[in-house]
ROFI-331571 format. One record per residue (C-alpha): residue number from 1; residue in one letter; x, y, z. Coordinates in steps of 0.02 Angstrom, whole numbers. Example, Ala and Ser with C-alpha at 12.3 -4.5 7.8 and 13.67 -1.06 7.14 Angstrom:
BEGIN
[1; A; [615; -225; 390]]
[2; S; [684; -53; 357]]
//
This chain:
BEGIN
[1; X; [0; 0; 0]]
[2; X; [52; 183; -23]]
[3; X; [-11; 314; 109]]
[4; X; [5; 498; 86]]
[5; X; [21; 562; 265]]
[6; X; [-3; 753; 263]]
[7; X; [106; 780; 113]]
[8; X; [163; 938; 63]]
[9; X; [294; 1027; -55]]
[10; X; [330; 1183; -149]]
[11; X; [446; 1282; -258]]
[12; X; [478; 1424; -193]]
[13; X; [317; 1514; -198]]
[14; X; [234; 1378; -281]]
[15; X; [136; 1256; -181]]
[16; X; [141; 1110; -290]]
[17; X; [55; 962; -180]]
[18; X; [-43; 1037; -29]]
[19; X; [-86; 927; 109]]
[20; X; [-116; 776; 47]]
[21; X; [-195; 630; 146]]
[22; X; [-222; 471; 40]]
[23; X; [-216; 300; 14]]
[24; X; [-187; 194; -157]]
[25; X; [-226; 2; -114]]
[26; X; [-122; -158; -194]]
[27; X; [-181; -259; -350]]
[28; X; [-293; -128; -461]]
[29; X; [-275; 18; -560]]
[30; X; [-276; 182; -469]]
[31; X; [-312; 350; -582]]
[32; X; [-260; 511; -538]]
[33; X; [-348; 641; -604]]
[34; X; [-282; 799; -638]]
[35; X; [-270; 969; -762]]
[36; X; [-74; 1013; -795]]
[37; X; [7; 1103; -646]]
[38; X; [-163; 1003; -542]]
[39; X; [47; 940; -439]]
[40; X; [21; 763; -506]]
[41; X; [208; 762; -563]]
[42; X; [245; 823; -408]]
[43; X; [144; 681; -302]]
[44; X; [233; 540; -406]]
[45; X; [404; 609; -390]]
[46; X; [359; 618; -199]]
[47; X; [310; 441; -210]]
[48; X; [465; 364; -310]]
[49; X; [565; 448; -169]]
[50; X; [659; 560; -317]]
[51; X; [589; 724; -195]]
[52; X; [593; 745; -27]]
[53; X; [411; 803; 50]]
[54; X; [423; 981; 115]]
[55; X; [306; 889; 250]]
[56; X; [211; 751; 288]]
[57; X; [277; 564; 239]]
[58; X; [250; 439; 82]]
[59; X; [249; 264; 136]]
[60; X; [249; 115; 48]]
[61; X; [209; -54; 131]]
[62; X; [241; 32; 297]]
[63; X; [438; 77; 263]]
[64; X; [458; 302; 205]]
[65; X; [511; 286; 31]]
[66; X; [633; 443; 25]]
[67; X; [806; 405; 28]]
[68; X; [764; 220; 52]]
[69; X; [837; 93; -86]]
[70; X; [730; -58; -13]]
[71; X; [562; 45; -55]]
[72; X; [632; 114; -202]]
[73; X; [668; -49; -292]]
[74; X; [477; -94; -278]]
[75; X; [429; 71; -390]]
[76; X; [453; 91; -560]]
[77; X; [425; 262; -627]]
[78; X; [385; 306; -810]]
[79; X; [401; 509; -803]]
[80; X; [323; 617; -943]]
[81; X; [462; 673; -985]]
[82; X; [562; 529; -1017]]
[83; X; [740; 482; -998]]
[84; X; [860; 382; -1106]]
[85; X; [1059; 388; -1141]]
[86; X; [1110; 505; -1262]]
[87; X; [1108; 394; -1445]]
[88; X; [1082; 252; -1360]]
[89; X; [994; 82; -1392]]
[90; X; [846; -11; -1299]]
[91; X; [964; -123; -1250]]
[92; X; [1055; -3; -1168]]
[93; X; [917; 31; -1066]]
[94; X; [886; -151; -1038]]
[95; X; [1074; -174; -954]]
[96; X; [1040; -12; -847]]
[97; X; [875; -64; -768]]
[98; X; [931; -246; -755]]
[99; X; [1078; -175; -625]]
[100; X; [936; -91; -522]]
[101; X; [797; -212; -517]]
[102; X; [854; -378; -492]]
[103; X; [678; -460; -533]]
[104; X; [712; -389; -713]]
[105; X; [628; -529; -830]]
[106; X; [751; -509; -972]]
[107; X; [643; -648; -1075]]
[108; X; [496; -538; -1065]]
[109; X; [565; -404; -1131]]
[110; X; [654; -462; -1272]]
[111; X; [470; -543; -1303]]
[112; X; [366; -395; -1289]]
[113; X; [499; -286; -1389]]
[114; X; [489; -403; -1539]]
[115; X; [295; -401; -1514]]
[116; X; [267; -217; -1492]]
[117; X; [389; -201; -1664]]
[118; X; [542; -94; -1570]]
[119; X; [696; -139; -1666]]
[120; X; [828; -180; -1502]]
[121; X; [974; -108; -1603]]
[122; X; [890; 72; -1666]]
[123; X; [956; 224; -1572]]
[124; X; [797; 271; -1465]]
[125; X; [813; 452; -1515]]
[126; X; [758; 419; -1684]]
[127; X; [614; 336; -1613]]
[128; X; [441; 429; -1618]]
[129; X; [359; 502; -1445]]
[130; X; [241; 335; -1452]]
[131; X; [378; 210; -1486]]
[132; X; [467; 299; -1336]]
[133; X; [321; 268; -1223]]
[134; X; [300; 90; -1279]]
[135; X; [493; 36; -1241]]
[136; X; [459; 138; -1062]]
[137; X; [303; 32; -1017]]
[138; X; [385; -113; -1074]]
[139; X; [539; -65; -981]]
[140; X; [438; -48; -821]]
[141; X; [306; -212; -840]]
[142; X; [484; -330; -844]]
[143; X; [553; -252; -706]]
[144; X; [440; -340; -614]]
[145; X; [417; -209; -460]]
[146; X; [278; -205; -374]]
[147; X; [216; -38; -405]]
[148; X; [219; 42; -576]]
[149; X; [186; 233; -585]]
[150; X; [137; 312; -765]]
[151; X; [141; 498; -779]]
[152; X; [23; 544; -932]]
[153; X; [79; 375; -1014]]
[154; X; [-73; 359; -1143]]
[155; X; [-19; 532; -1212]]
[156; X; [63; 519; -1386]]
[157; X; [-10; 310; -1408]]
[158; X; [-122; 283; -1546]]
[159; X; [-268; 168; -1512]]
[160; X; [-207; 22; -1547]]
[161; X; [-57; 34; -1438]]
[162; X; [-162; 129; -1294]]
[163; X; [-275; -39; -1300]]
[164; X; [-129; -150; -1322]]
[165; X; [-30; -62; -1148]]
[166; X; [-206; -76; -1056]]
[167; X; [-223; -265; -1082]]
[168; X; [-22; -289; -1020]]
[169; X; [-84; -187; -868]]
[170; X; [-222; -299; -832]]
[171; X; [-129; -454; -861]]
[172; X; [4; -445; -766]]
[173; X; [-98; -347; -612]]
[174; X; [-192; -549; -639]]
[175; X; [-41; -634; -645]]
[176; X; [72; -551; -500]]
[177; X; [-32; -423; -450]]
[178; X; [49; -263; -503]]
[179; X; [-18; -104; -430]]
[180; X; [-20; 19; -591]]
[181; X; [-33; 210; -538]]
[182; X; [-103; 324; -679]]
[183; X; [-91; 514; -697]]
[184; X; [-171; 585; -826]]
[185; X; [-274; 734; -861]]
[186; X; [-400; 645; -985]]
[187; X; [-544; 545; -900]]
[188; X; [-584; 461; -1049]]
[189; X; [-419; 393; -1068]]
[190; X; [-448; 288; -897]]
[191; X; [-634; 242; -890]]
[192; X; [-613; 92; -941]]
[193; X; [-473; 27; -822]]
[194; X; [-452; 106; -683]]
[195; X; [-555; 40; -499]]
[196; X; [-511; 188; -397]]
[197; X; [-489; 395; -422]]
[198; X; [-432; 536; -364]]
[199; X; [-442; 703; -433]]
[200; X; [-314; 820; -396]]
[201; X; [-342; 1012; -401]]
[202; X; [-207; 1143; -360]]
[203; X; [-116; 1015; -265]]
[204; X; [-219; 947; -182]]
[205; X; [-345; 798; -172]]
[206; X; [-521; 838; -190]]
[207; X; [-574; 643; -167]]
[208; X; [-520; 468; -188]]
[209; X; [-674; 326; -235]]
[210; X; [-707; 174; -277]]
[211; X; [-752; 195; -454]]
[212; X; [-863; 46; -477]]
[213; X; [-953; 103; -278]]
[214; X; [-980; 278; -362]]
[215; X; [-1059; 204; -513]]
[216; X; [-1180; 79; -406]]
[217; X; [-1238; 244; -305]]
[218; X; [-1256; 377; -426]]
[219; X; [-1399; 370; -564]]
[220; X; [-1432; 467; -701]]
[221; X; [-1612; 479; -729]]
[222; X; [-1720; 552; -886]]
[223; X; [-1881; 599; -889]]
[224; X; [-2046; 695; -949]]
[225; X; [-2084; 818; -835]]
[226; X; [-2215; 931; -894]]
[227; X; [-2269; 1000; -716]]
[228; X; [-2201; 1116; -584]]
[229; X; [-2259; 983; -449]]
[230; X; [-2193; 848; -499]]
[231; X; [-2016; 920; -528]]
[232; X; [-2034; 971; -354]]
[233; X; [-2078; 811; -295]]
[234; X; [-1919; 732; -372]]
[235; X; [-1808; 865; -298]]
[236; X; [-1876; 850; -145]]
[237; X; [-1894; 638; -182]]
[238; X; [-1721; 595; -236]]
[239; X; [-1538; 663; -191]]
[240; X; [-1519; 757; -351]]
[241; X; [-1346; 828; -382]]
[242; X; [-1370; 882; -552]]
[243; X; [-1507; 940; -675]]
[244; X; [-1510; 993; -837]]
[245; X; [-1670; 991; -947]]
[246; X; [-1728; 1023; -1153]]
[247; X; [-1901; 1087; -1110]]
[248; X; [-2013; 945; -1039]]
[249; X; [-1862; 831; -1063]]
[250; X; [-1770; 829; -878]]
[251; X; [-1610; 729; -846]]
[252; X; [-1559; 704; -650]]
[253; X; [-1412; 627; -576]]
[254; X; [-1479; 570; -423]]
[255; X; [-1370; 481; -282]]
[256; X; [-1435; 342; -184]]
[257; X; [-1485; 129; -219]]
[258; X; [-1558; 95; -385]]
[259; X; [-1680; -6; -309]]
[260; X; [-1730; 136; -207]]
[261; X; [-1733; 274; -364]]
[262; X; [-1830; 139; -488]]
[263; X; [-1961; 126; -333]]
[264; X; [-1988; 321; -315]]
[265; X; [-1986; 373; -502]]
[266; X; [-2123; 194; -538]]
[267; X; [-2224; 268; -391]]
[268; X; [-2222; 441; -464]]
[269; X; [-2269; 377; -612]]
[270; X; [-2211; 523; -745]]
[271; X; [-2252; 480; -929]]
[272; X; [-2070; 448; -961]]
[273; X; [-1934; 386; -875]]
[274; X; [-1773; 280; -896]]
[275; X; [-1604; 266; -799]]
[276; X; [-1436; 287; -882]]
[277; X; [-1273; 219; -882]]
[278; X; [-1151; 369; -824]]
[279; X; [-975; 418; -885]]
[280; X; [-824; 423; -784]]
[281; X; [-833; 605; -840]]
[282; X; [-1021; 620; -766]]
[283; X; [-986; 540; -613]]
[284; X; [-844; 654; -601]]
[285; X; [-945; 827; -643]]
[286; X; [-1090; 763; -512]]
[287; X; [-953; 729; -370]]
[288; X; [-868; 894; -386]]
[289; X; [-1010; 1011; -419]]
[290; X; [-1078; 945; -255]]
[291; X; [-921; 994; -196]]
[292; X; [-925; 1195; -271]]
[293; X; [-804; 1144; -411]]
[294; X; [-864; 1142; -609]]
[295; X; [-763; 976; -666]]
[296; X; [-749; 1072; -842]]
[297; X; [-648; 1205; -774]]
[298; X; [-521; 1082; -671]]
[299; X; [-506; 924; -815]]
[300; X; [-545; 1019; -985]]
//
């Protein structure tokens, strides 16, 4: 487990990560949320032990990770802005990391090189931005460490590949039970992977969920409403975060069982009504509107 214990840094006048209290759980994908300069470089720097925390602690599995080489060897960190030797090969990089990790699967690698189509013997700076991100992620899934932290790693994949890295995520998190730790500041890019989030905002966390909880609890109703009283009876019937309507046409996102909202809305008996499935991006606009942020401002 990694736990955020107060954490705080800054630069100068810059208050990158604010007090941040958190936890990120073993064995699923954990998103972090964020707009650029939201201090999500900042928070996975903290938690490869690269930076020291201002204040506060990082731990991971109970041991502080700064300036510790046994907690360091379980991370592997794939930065944004990557780095590789100056003109040199992938299997450069494959000797380096080998000397650090000692779990390095050399096997695998050579494997998933050959099967992503990365010629082992091509200087890496003639590679393109995605080929660079491919030979990271590969680098980091055969180092075999038990934590694997991805700074904005979907940026500059094409689909294919983006699909392709998601599937080697969830296969080896199967397999050995790697914890993947995603930063990103496009929701779409992790609604289909990721079990937990946190959204990050001026450095500092807003929330942290269990993605598939949030969904069960949060419904996104449409109906016909073509009275004042019965729109007040749903507002007044249901915990409705959001509403937005096209004249009669009302959509709610309501919070509470489904069993519960289905009961209410057959009771009140409107002449339309359905539920919906909701987007990460929805579920993300409800939660922070609640909270007196507009999710469009912080993500888009």
């Amino acid at each position: 487990m990694i736990e955020f214990e107060n954490v705080s840094k800054s630069f100068g006048s810059v208050k990158a990560v604010d007090h941040v209290t958190a936890r990120i759980g073993e064995g699923h994908v954990f998103g972090l949320i964020g707009t650029n300069g939201a201090g999500k470089s900042t928070l996975m720097r903290l938690t490869c032990g690269i930076m020291k925390p201002d204040q506060g602690s990082v731990i991971v599995d109970g041991e502080s990770v700064y300036d510790n080489p046994a907690a360091k060897a379980e991370i592997f960190y794939i930065s944004d802005d990557q780095y590789f030797f100056k003109s040199g090969m992938p299997r450069d990089m494959l000797y380096f990391y080998q000397t650090y990790y000692p779990a390095f699967n050399r096997e695998k690698w050579k494997m998933l090189m050959e099967k992503f189509g990365l010629d082992v013997e091509r200087k890496i700076n003639t590679f393109s931005k995605g080929m660079k991100k491919q030979l990271s992620v590969i680098c980091g899934i055969c180092a075999n460490t038990k934590y694997l932290l991805c700074d904005e790693t979907f940026d500059g994949l094409d689909p294919v590949m983006r699909q392709a890295t998601k599937r080697l995520f969830i296969r080896e998190i199967e397999e050995r039970g790697l914890t993947p730790v995603i930063a990103s500041h496009n929701l779409r890019e992790l609604e289909d992977i990721c079990e937990y989030v946190g959204l990050l905002h001026q450095g500092g966390i807003l929330f942290e969920k269990d993605l598939e909880e949030m969904k069960l609890n949060l419904h996104k109703v449409q109906c016909v409403v073509k009275e004042e009283v019965m729109l007040k009876q749903i507002k007044e019937g249901l915990e409705v975060l959001t509403t937005e309507n096209r004249g009669a046409l009302y959509t709610f996102t309501a919070r509470g069982q489904r069993q519960e909202v289905v009961a209410f809305m057959e009771q009140l008996n409107p002449v339309f009504y359905e539920l919906l499935p909701l987007s990460l991006e929805e579920i993300f606009i409800s939660e922070t509107e609640v909270k007196g942020y507009d999710i469009k401002e912080l993500i888009f």
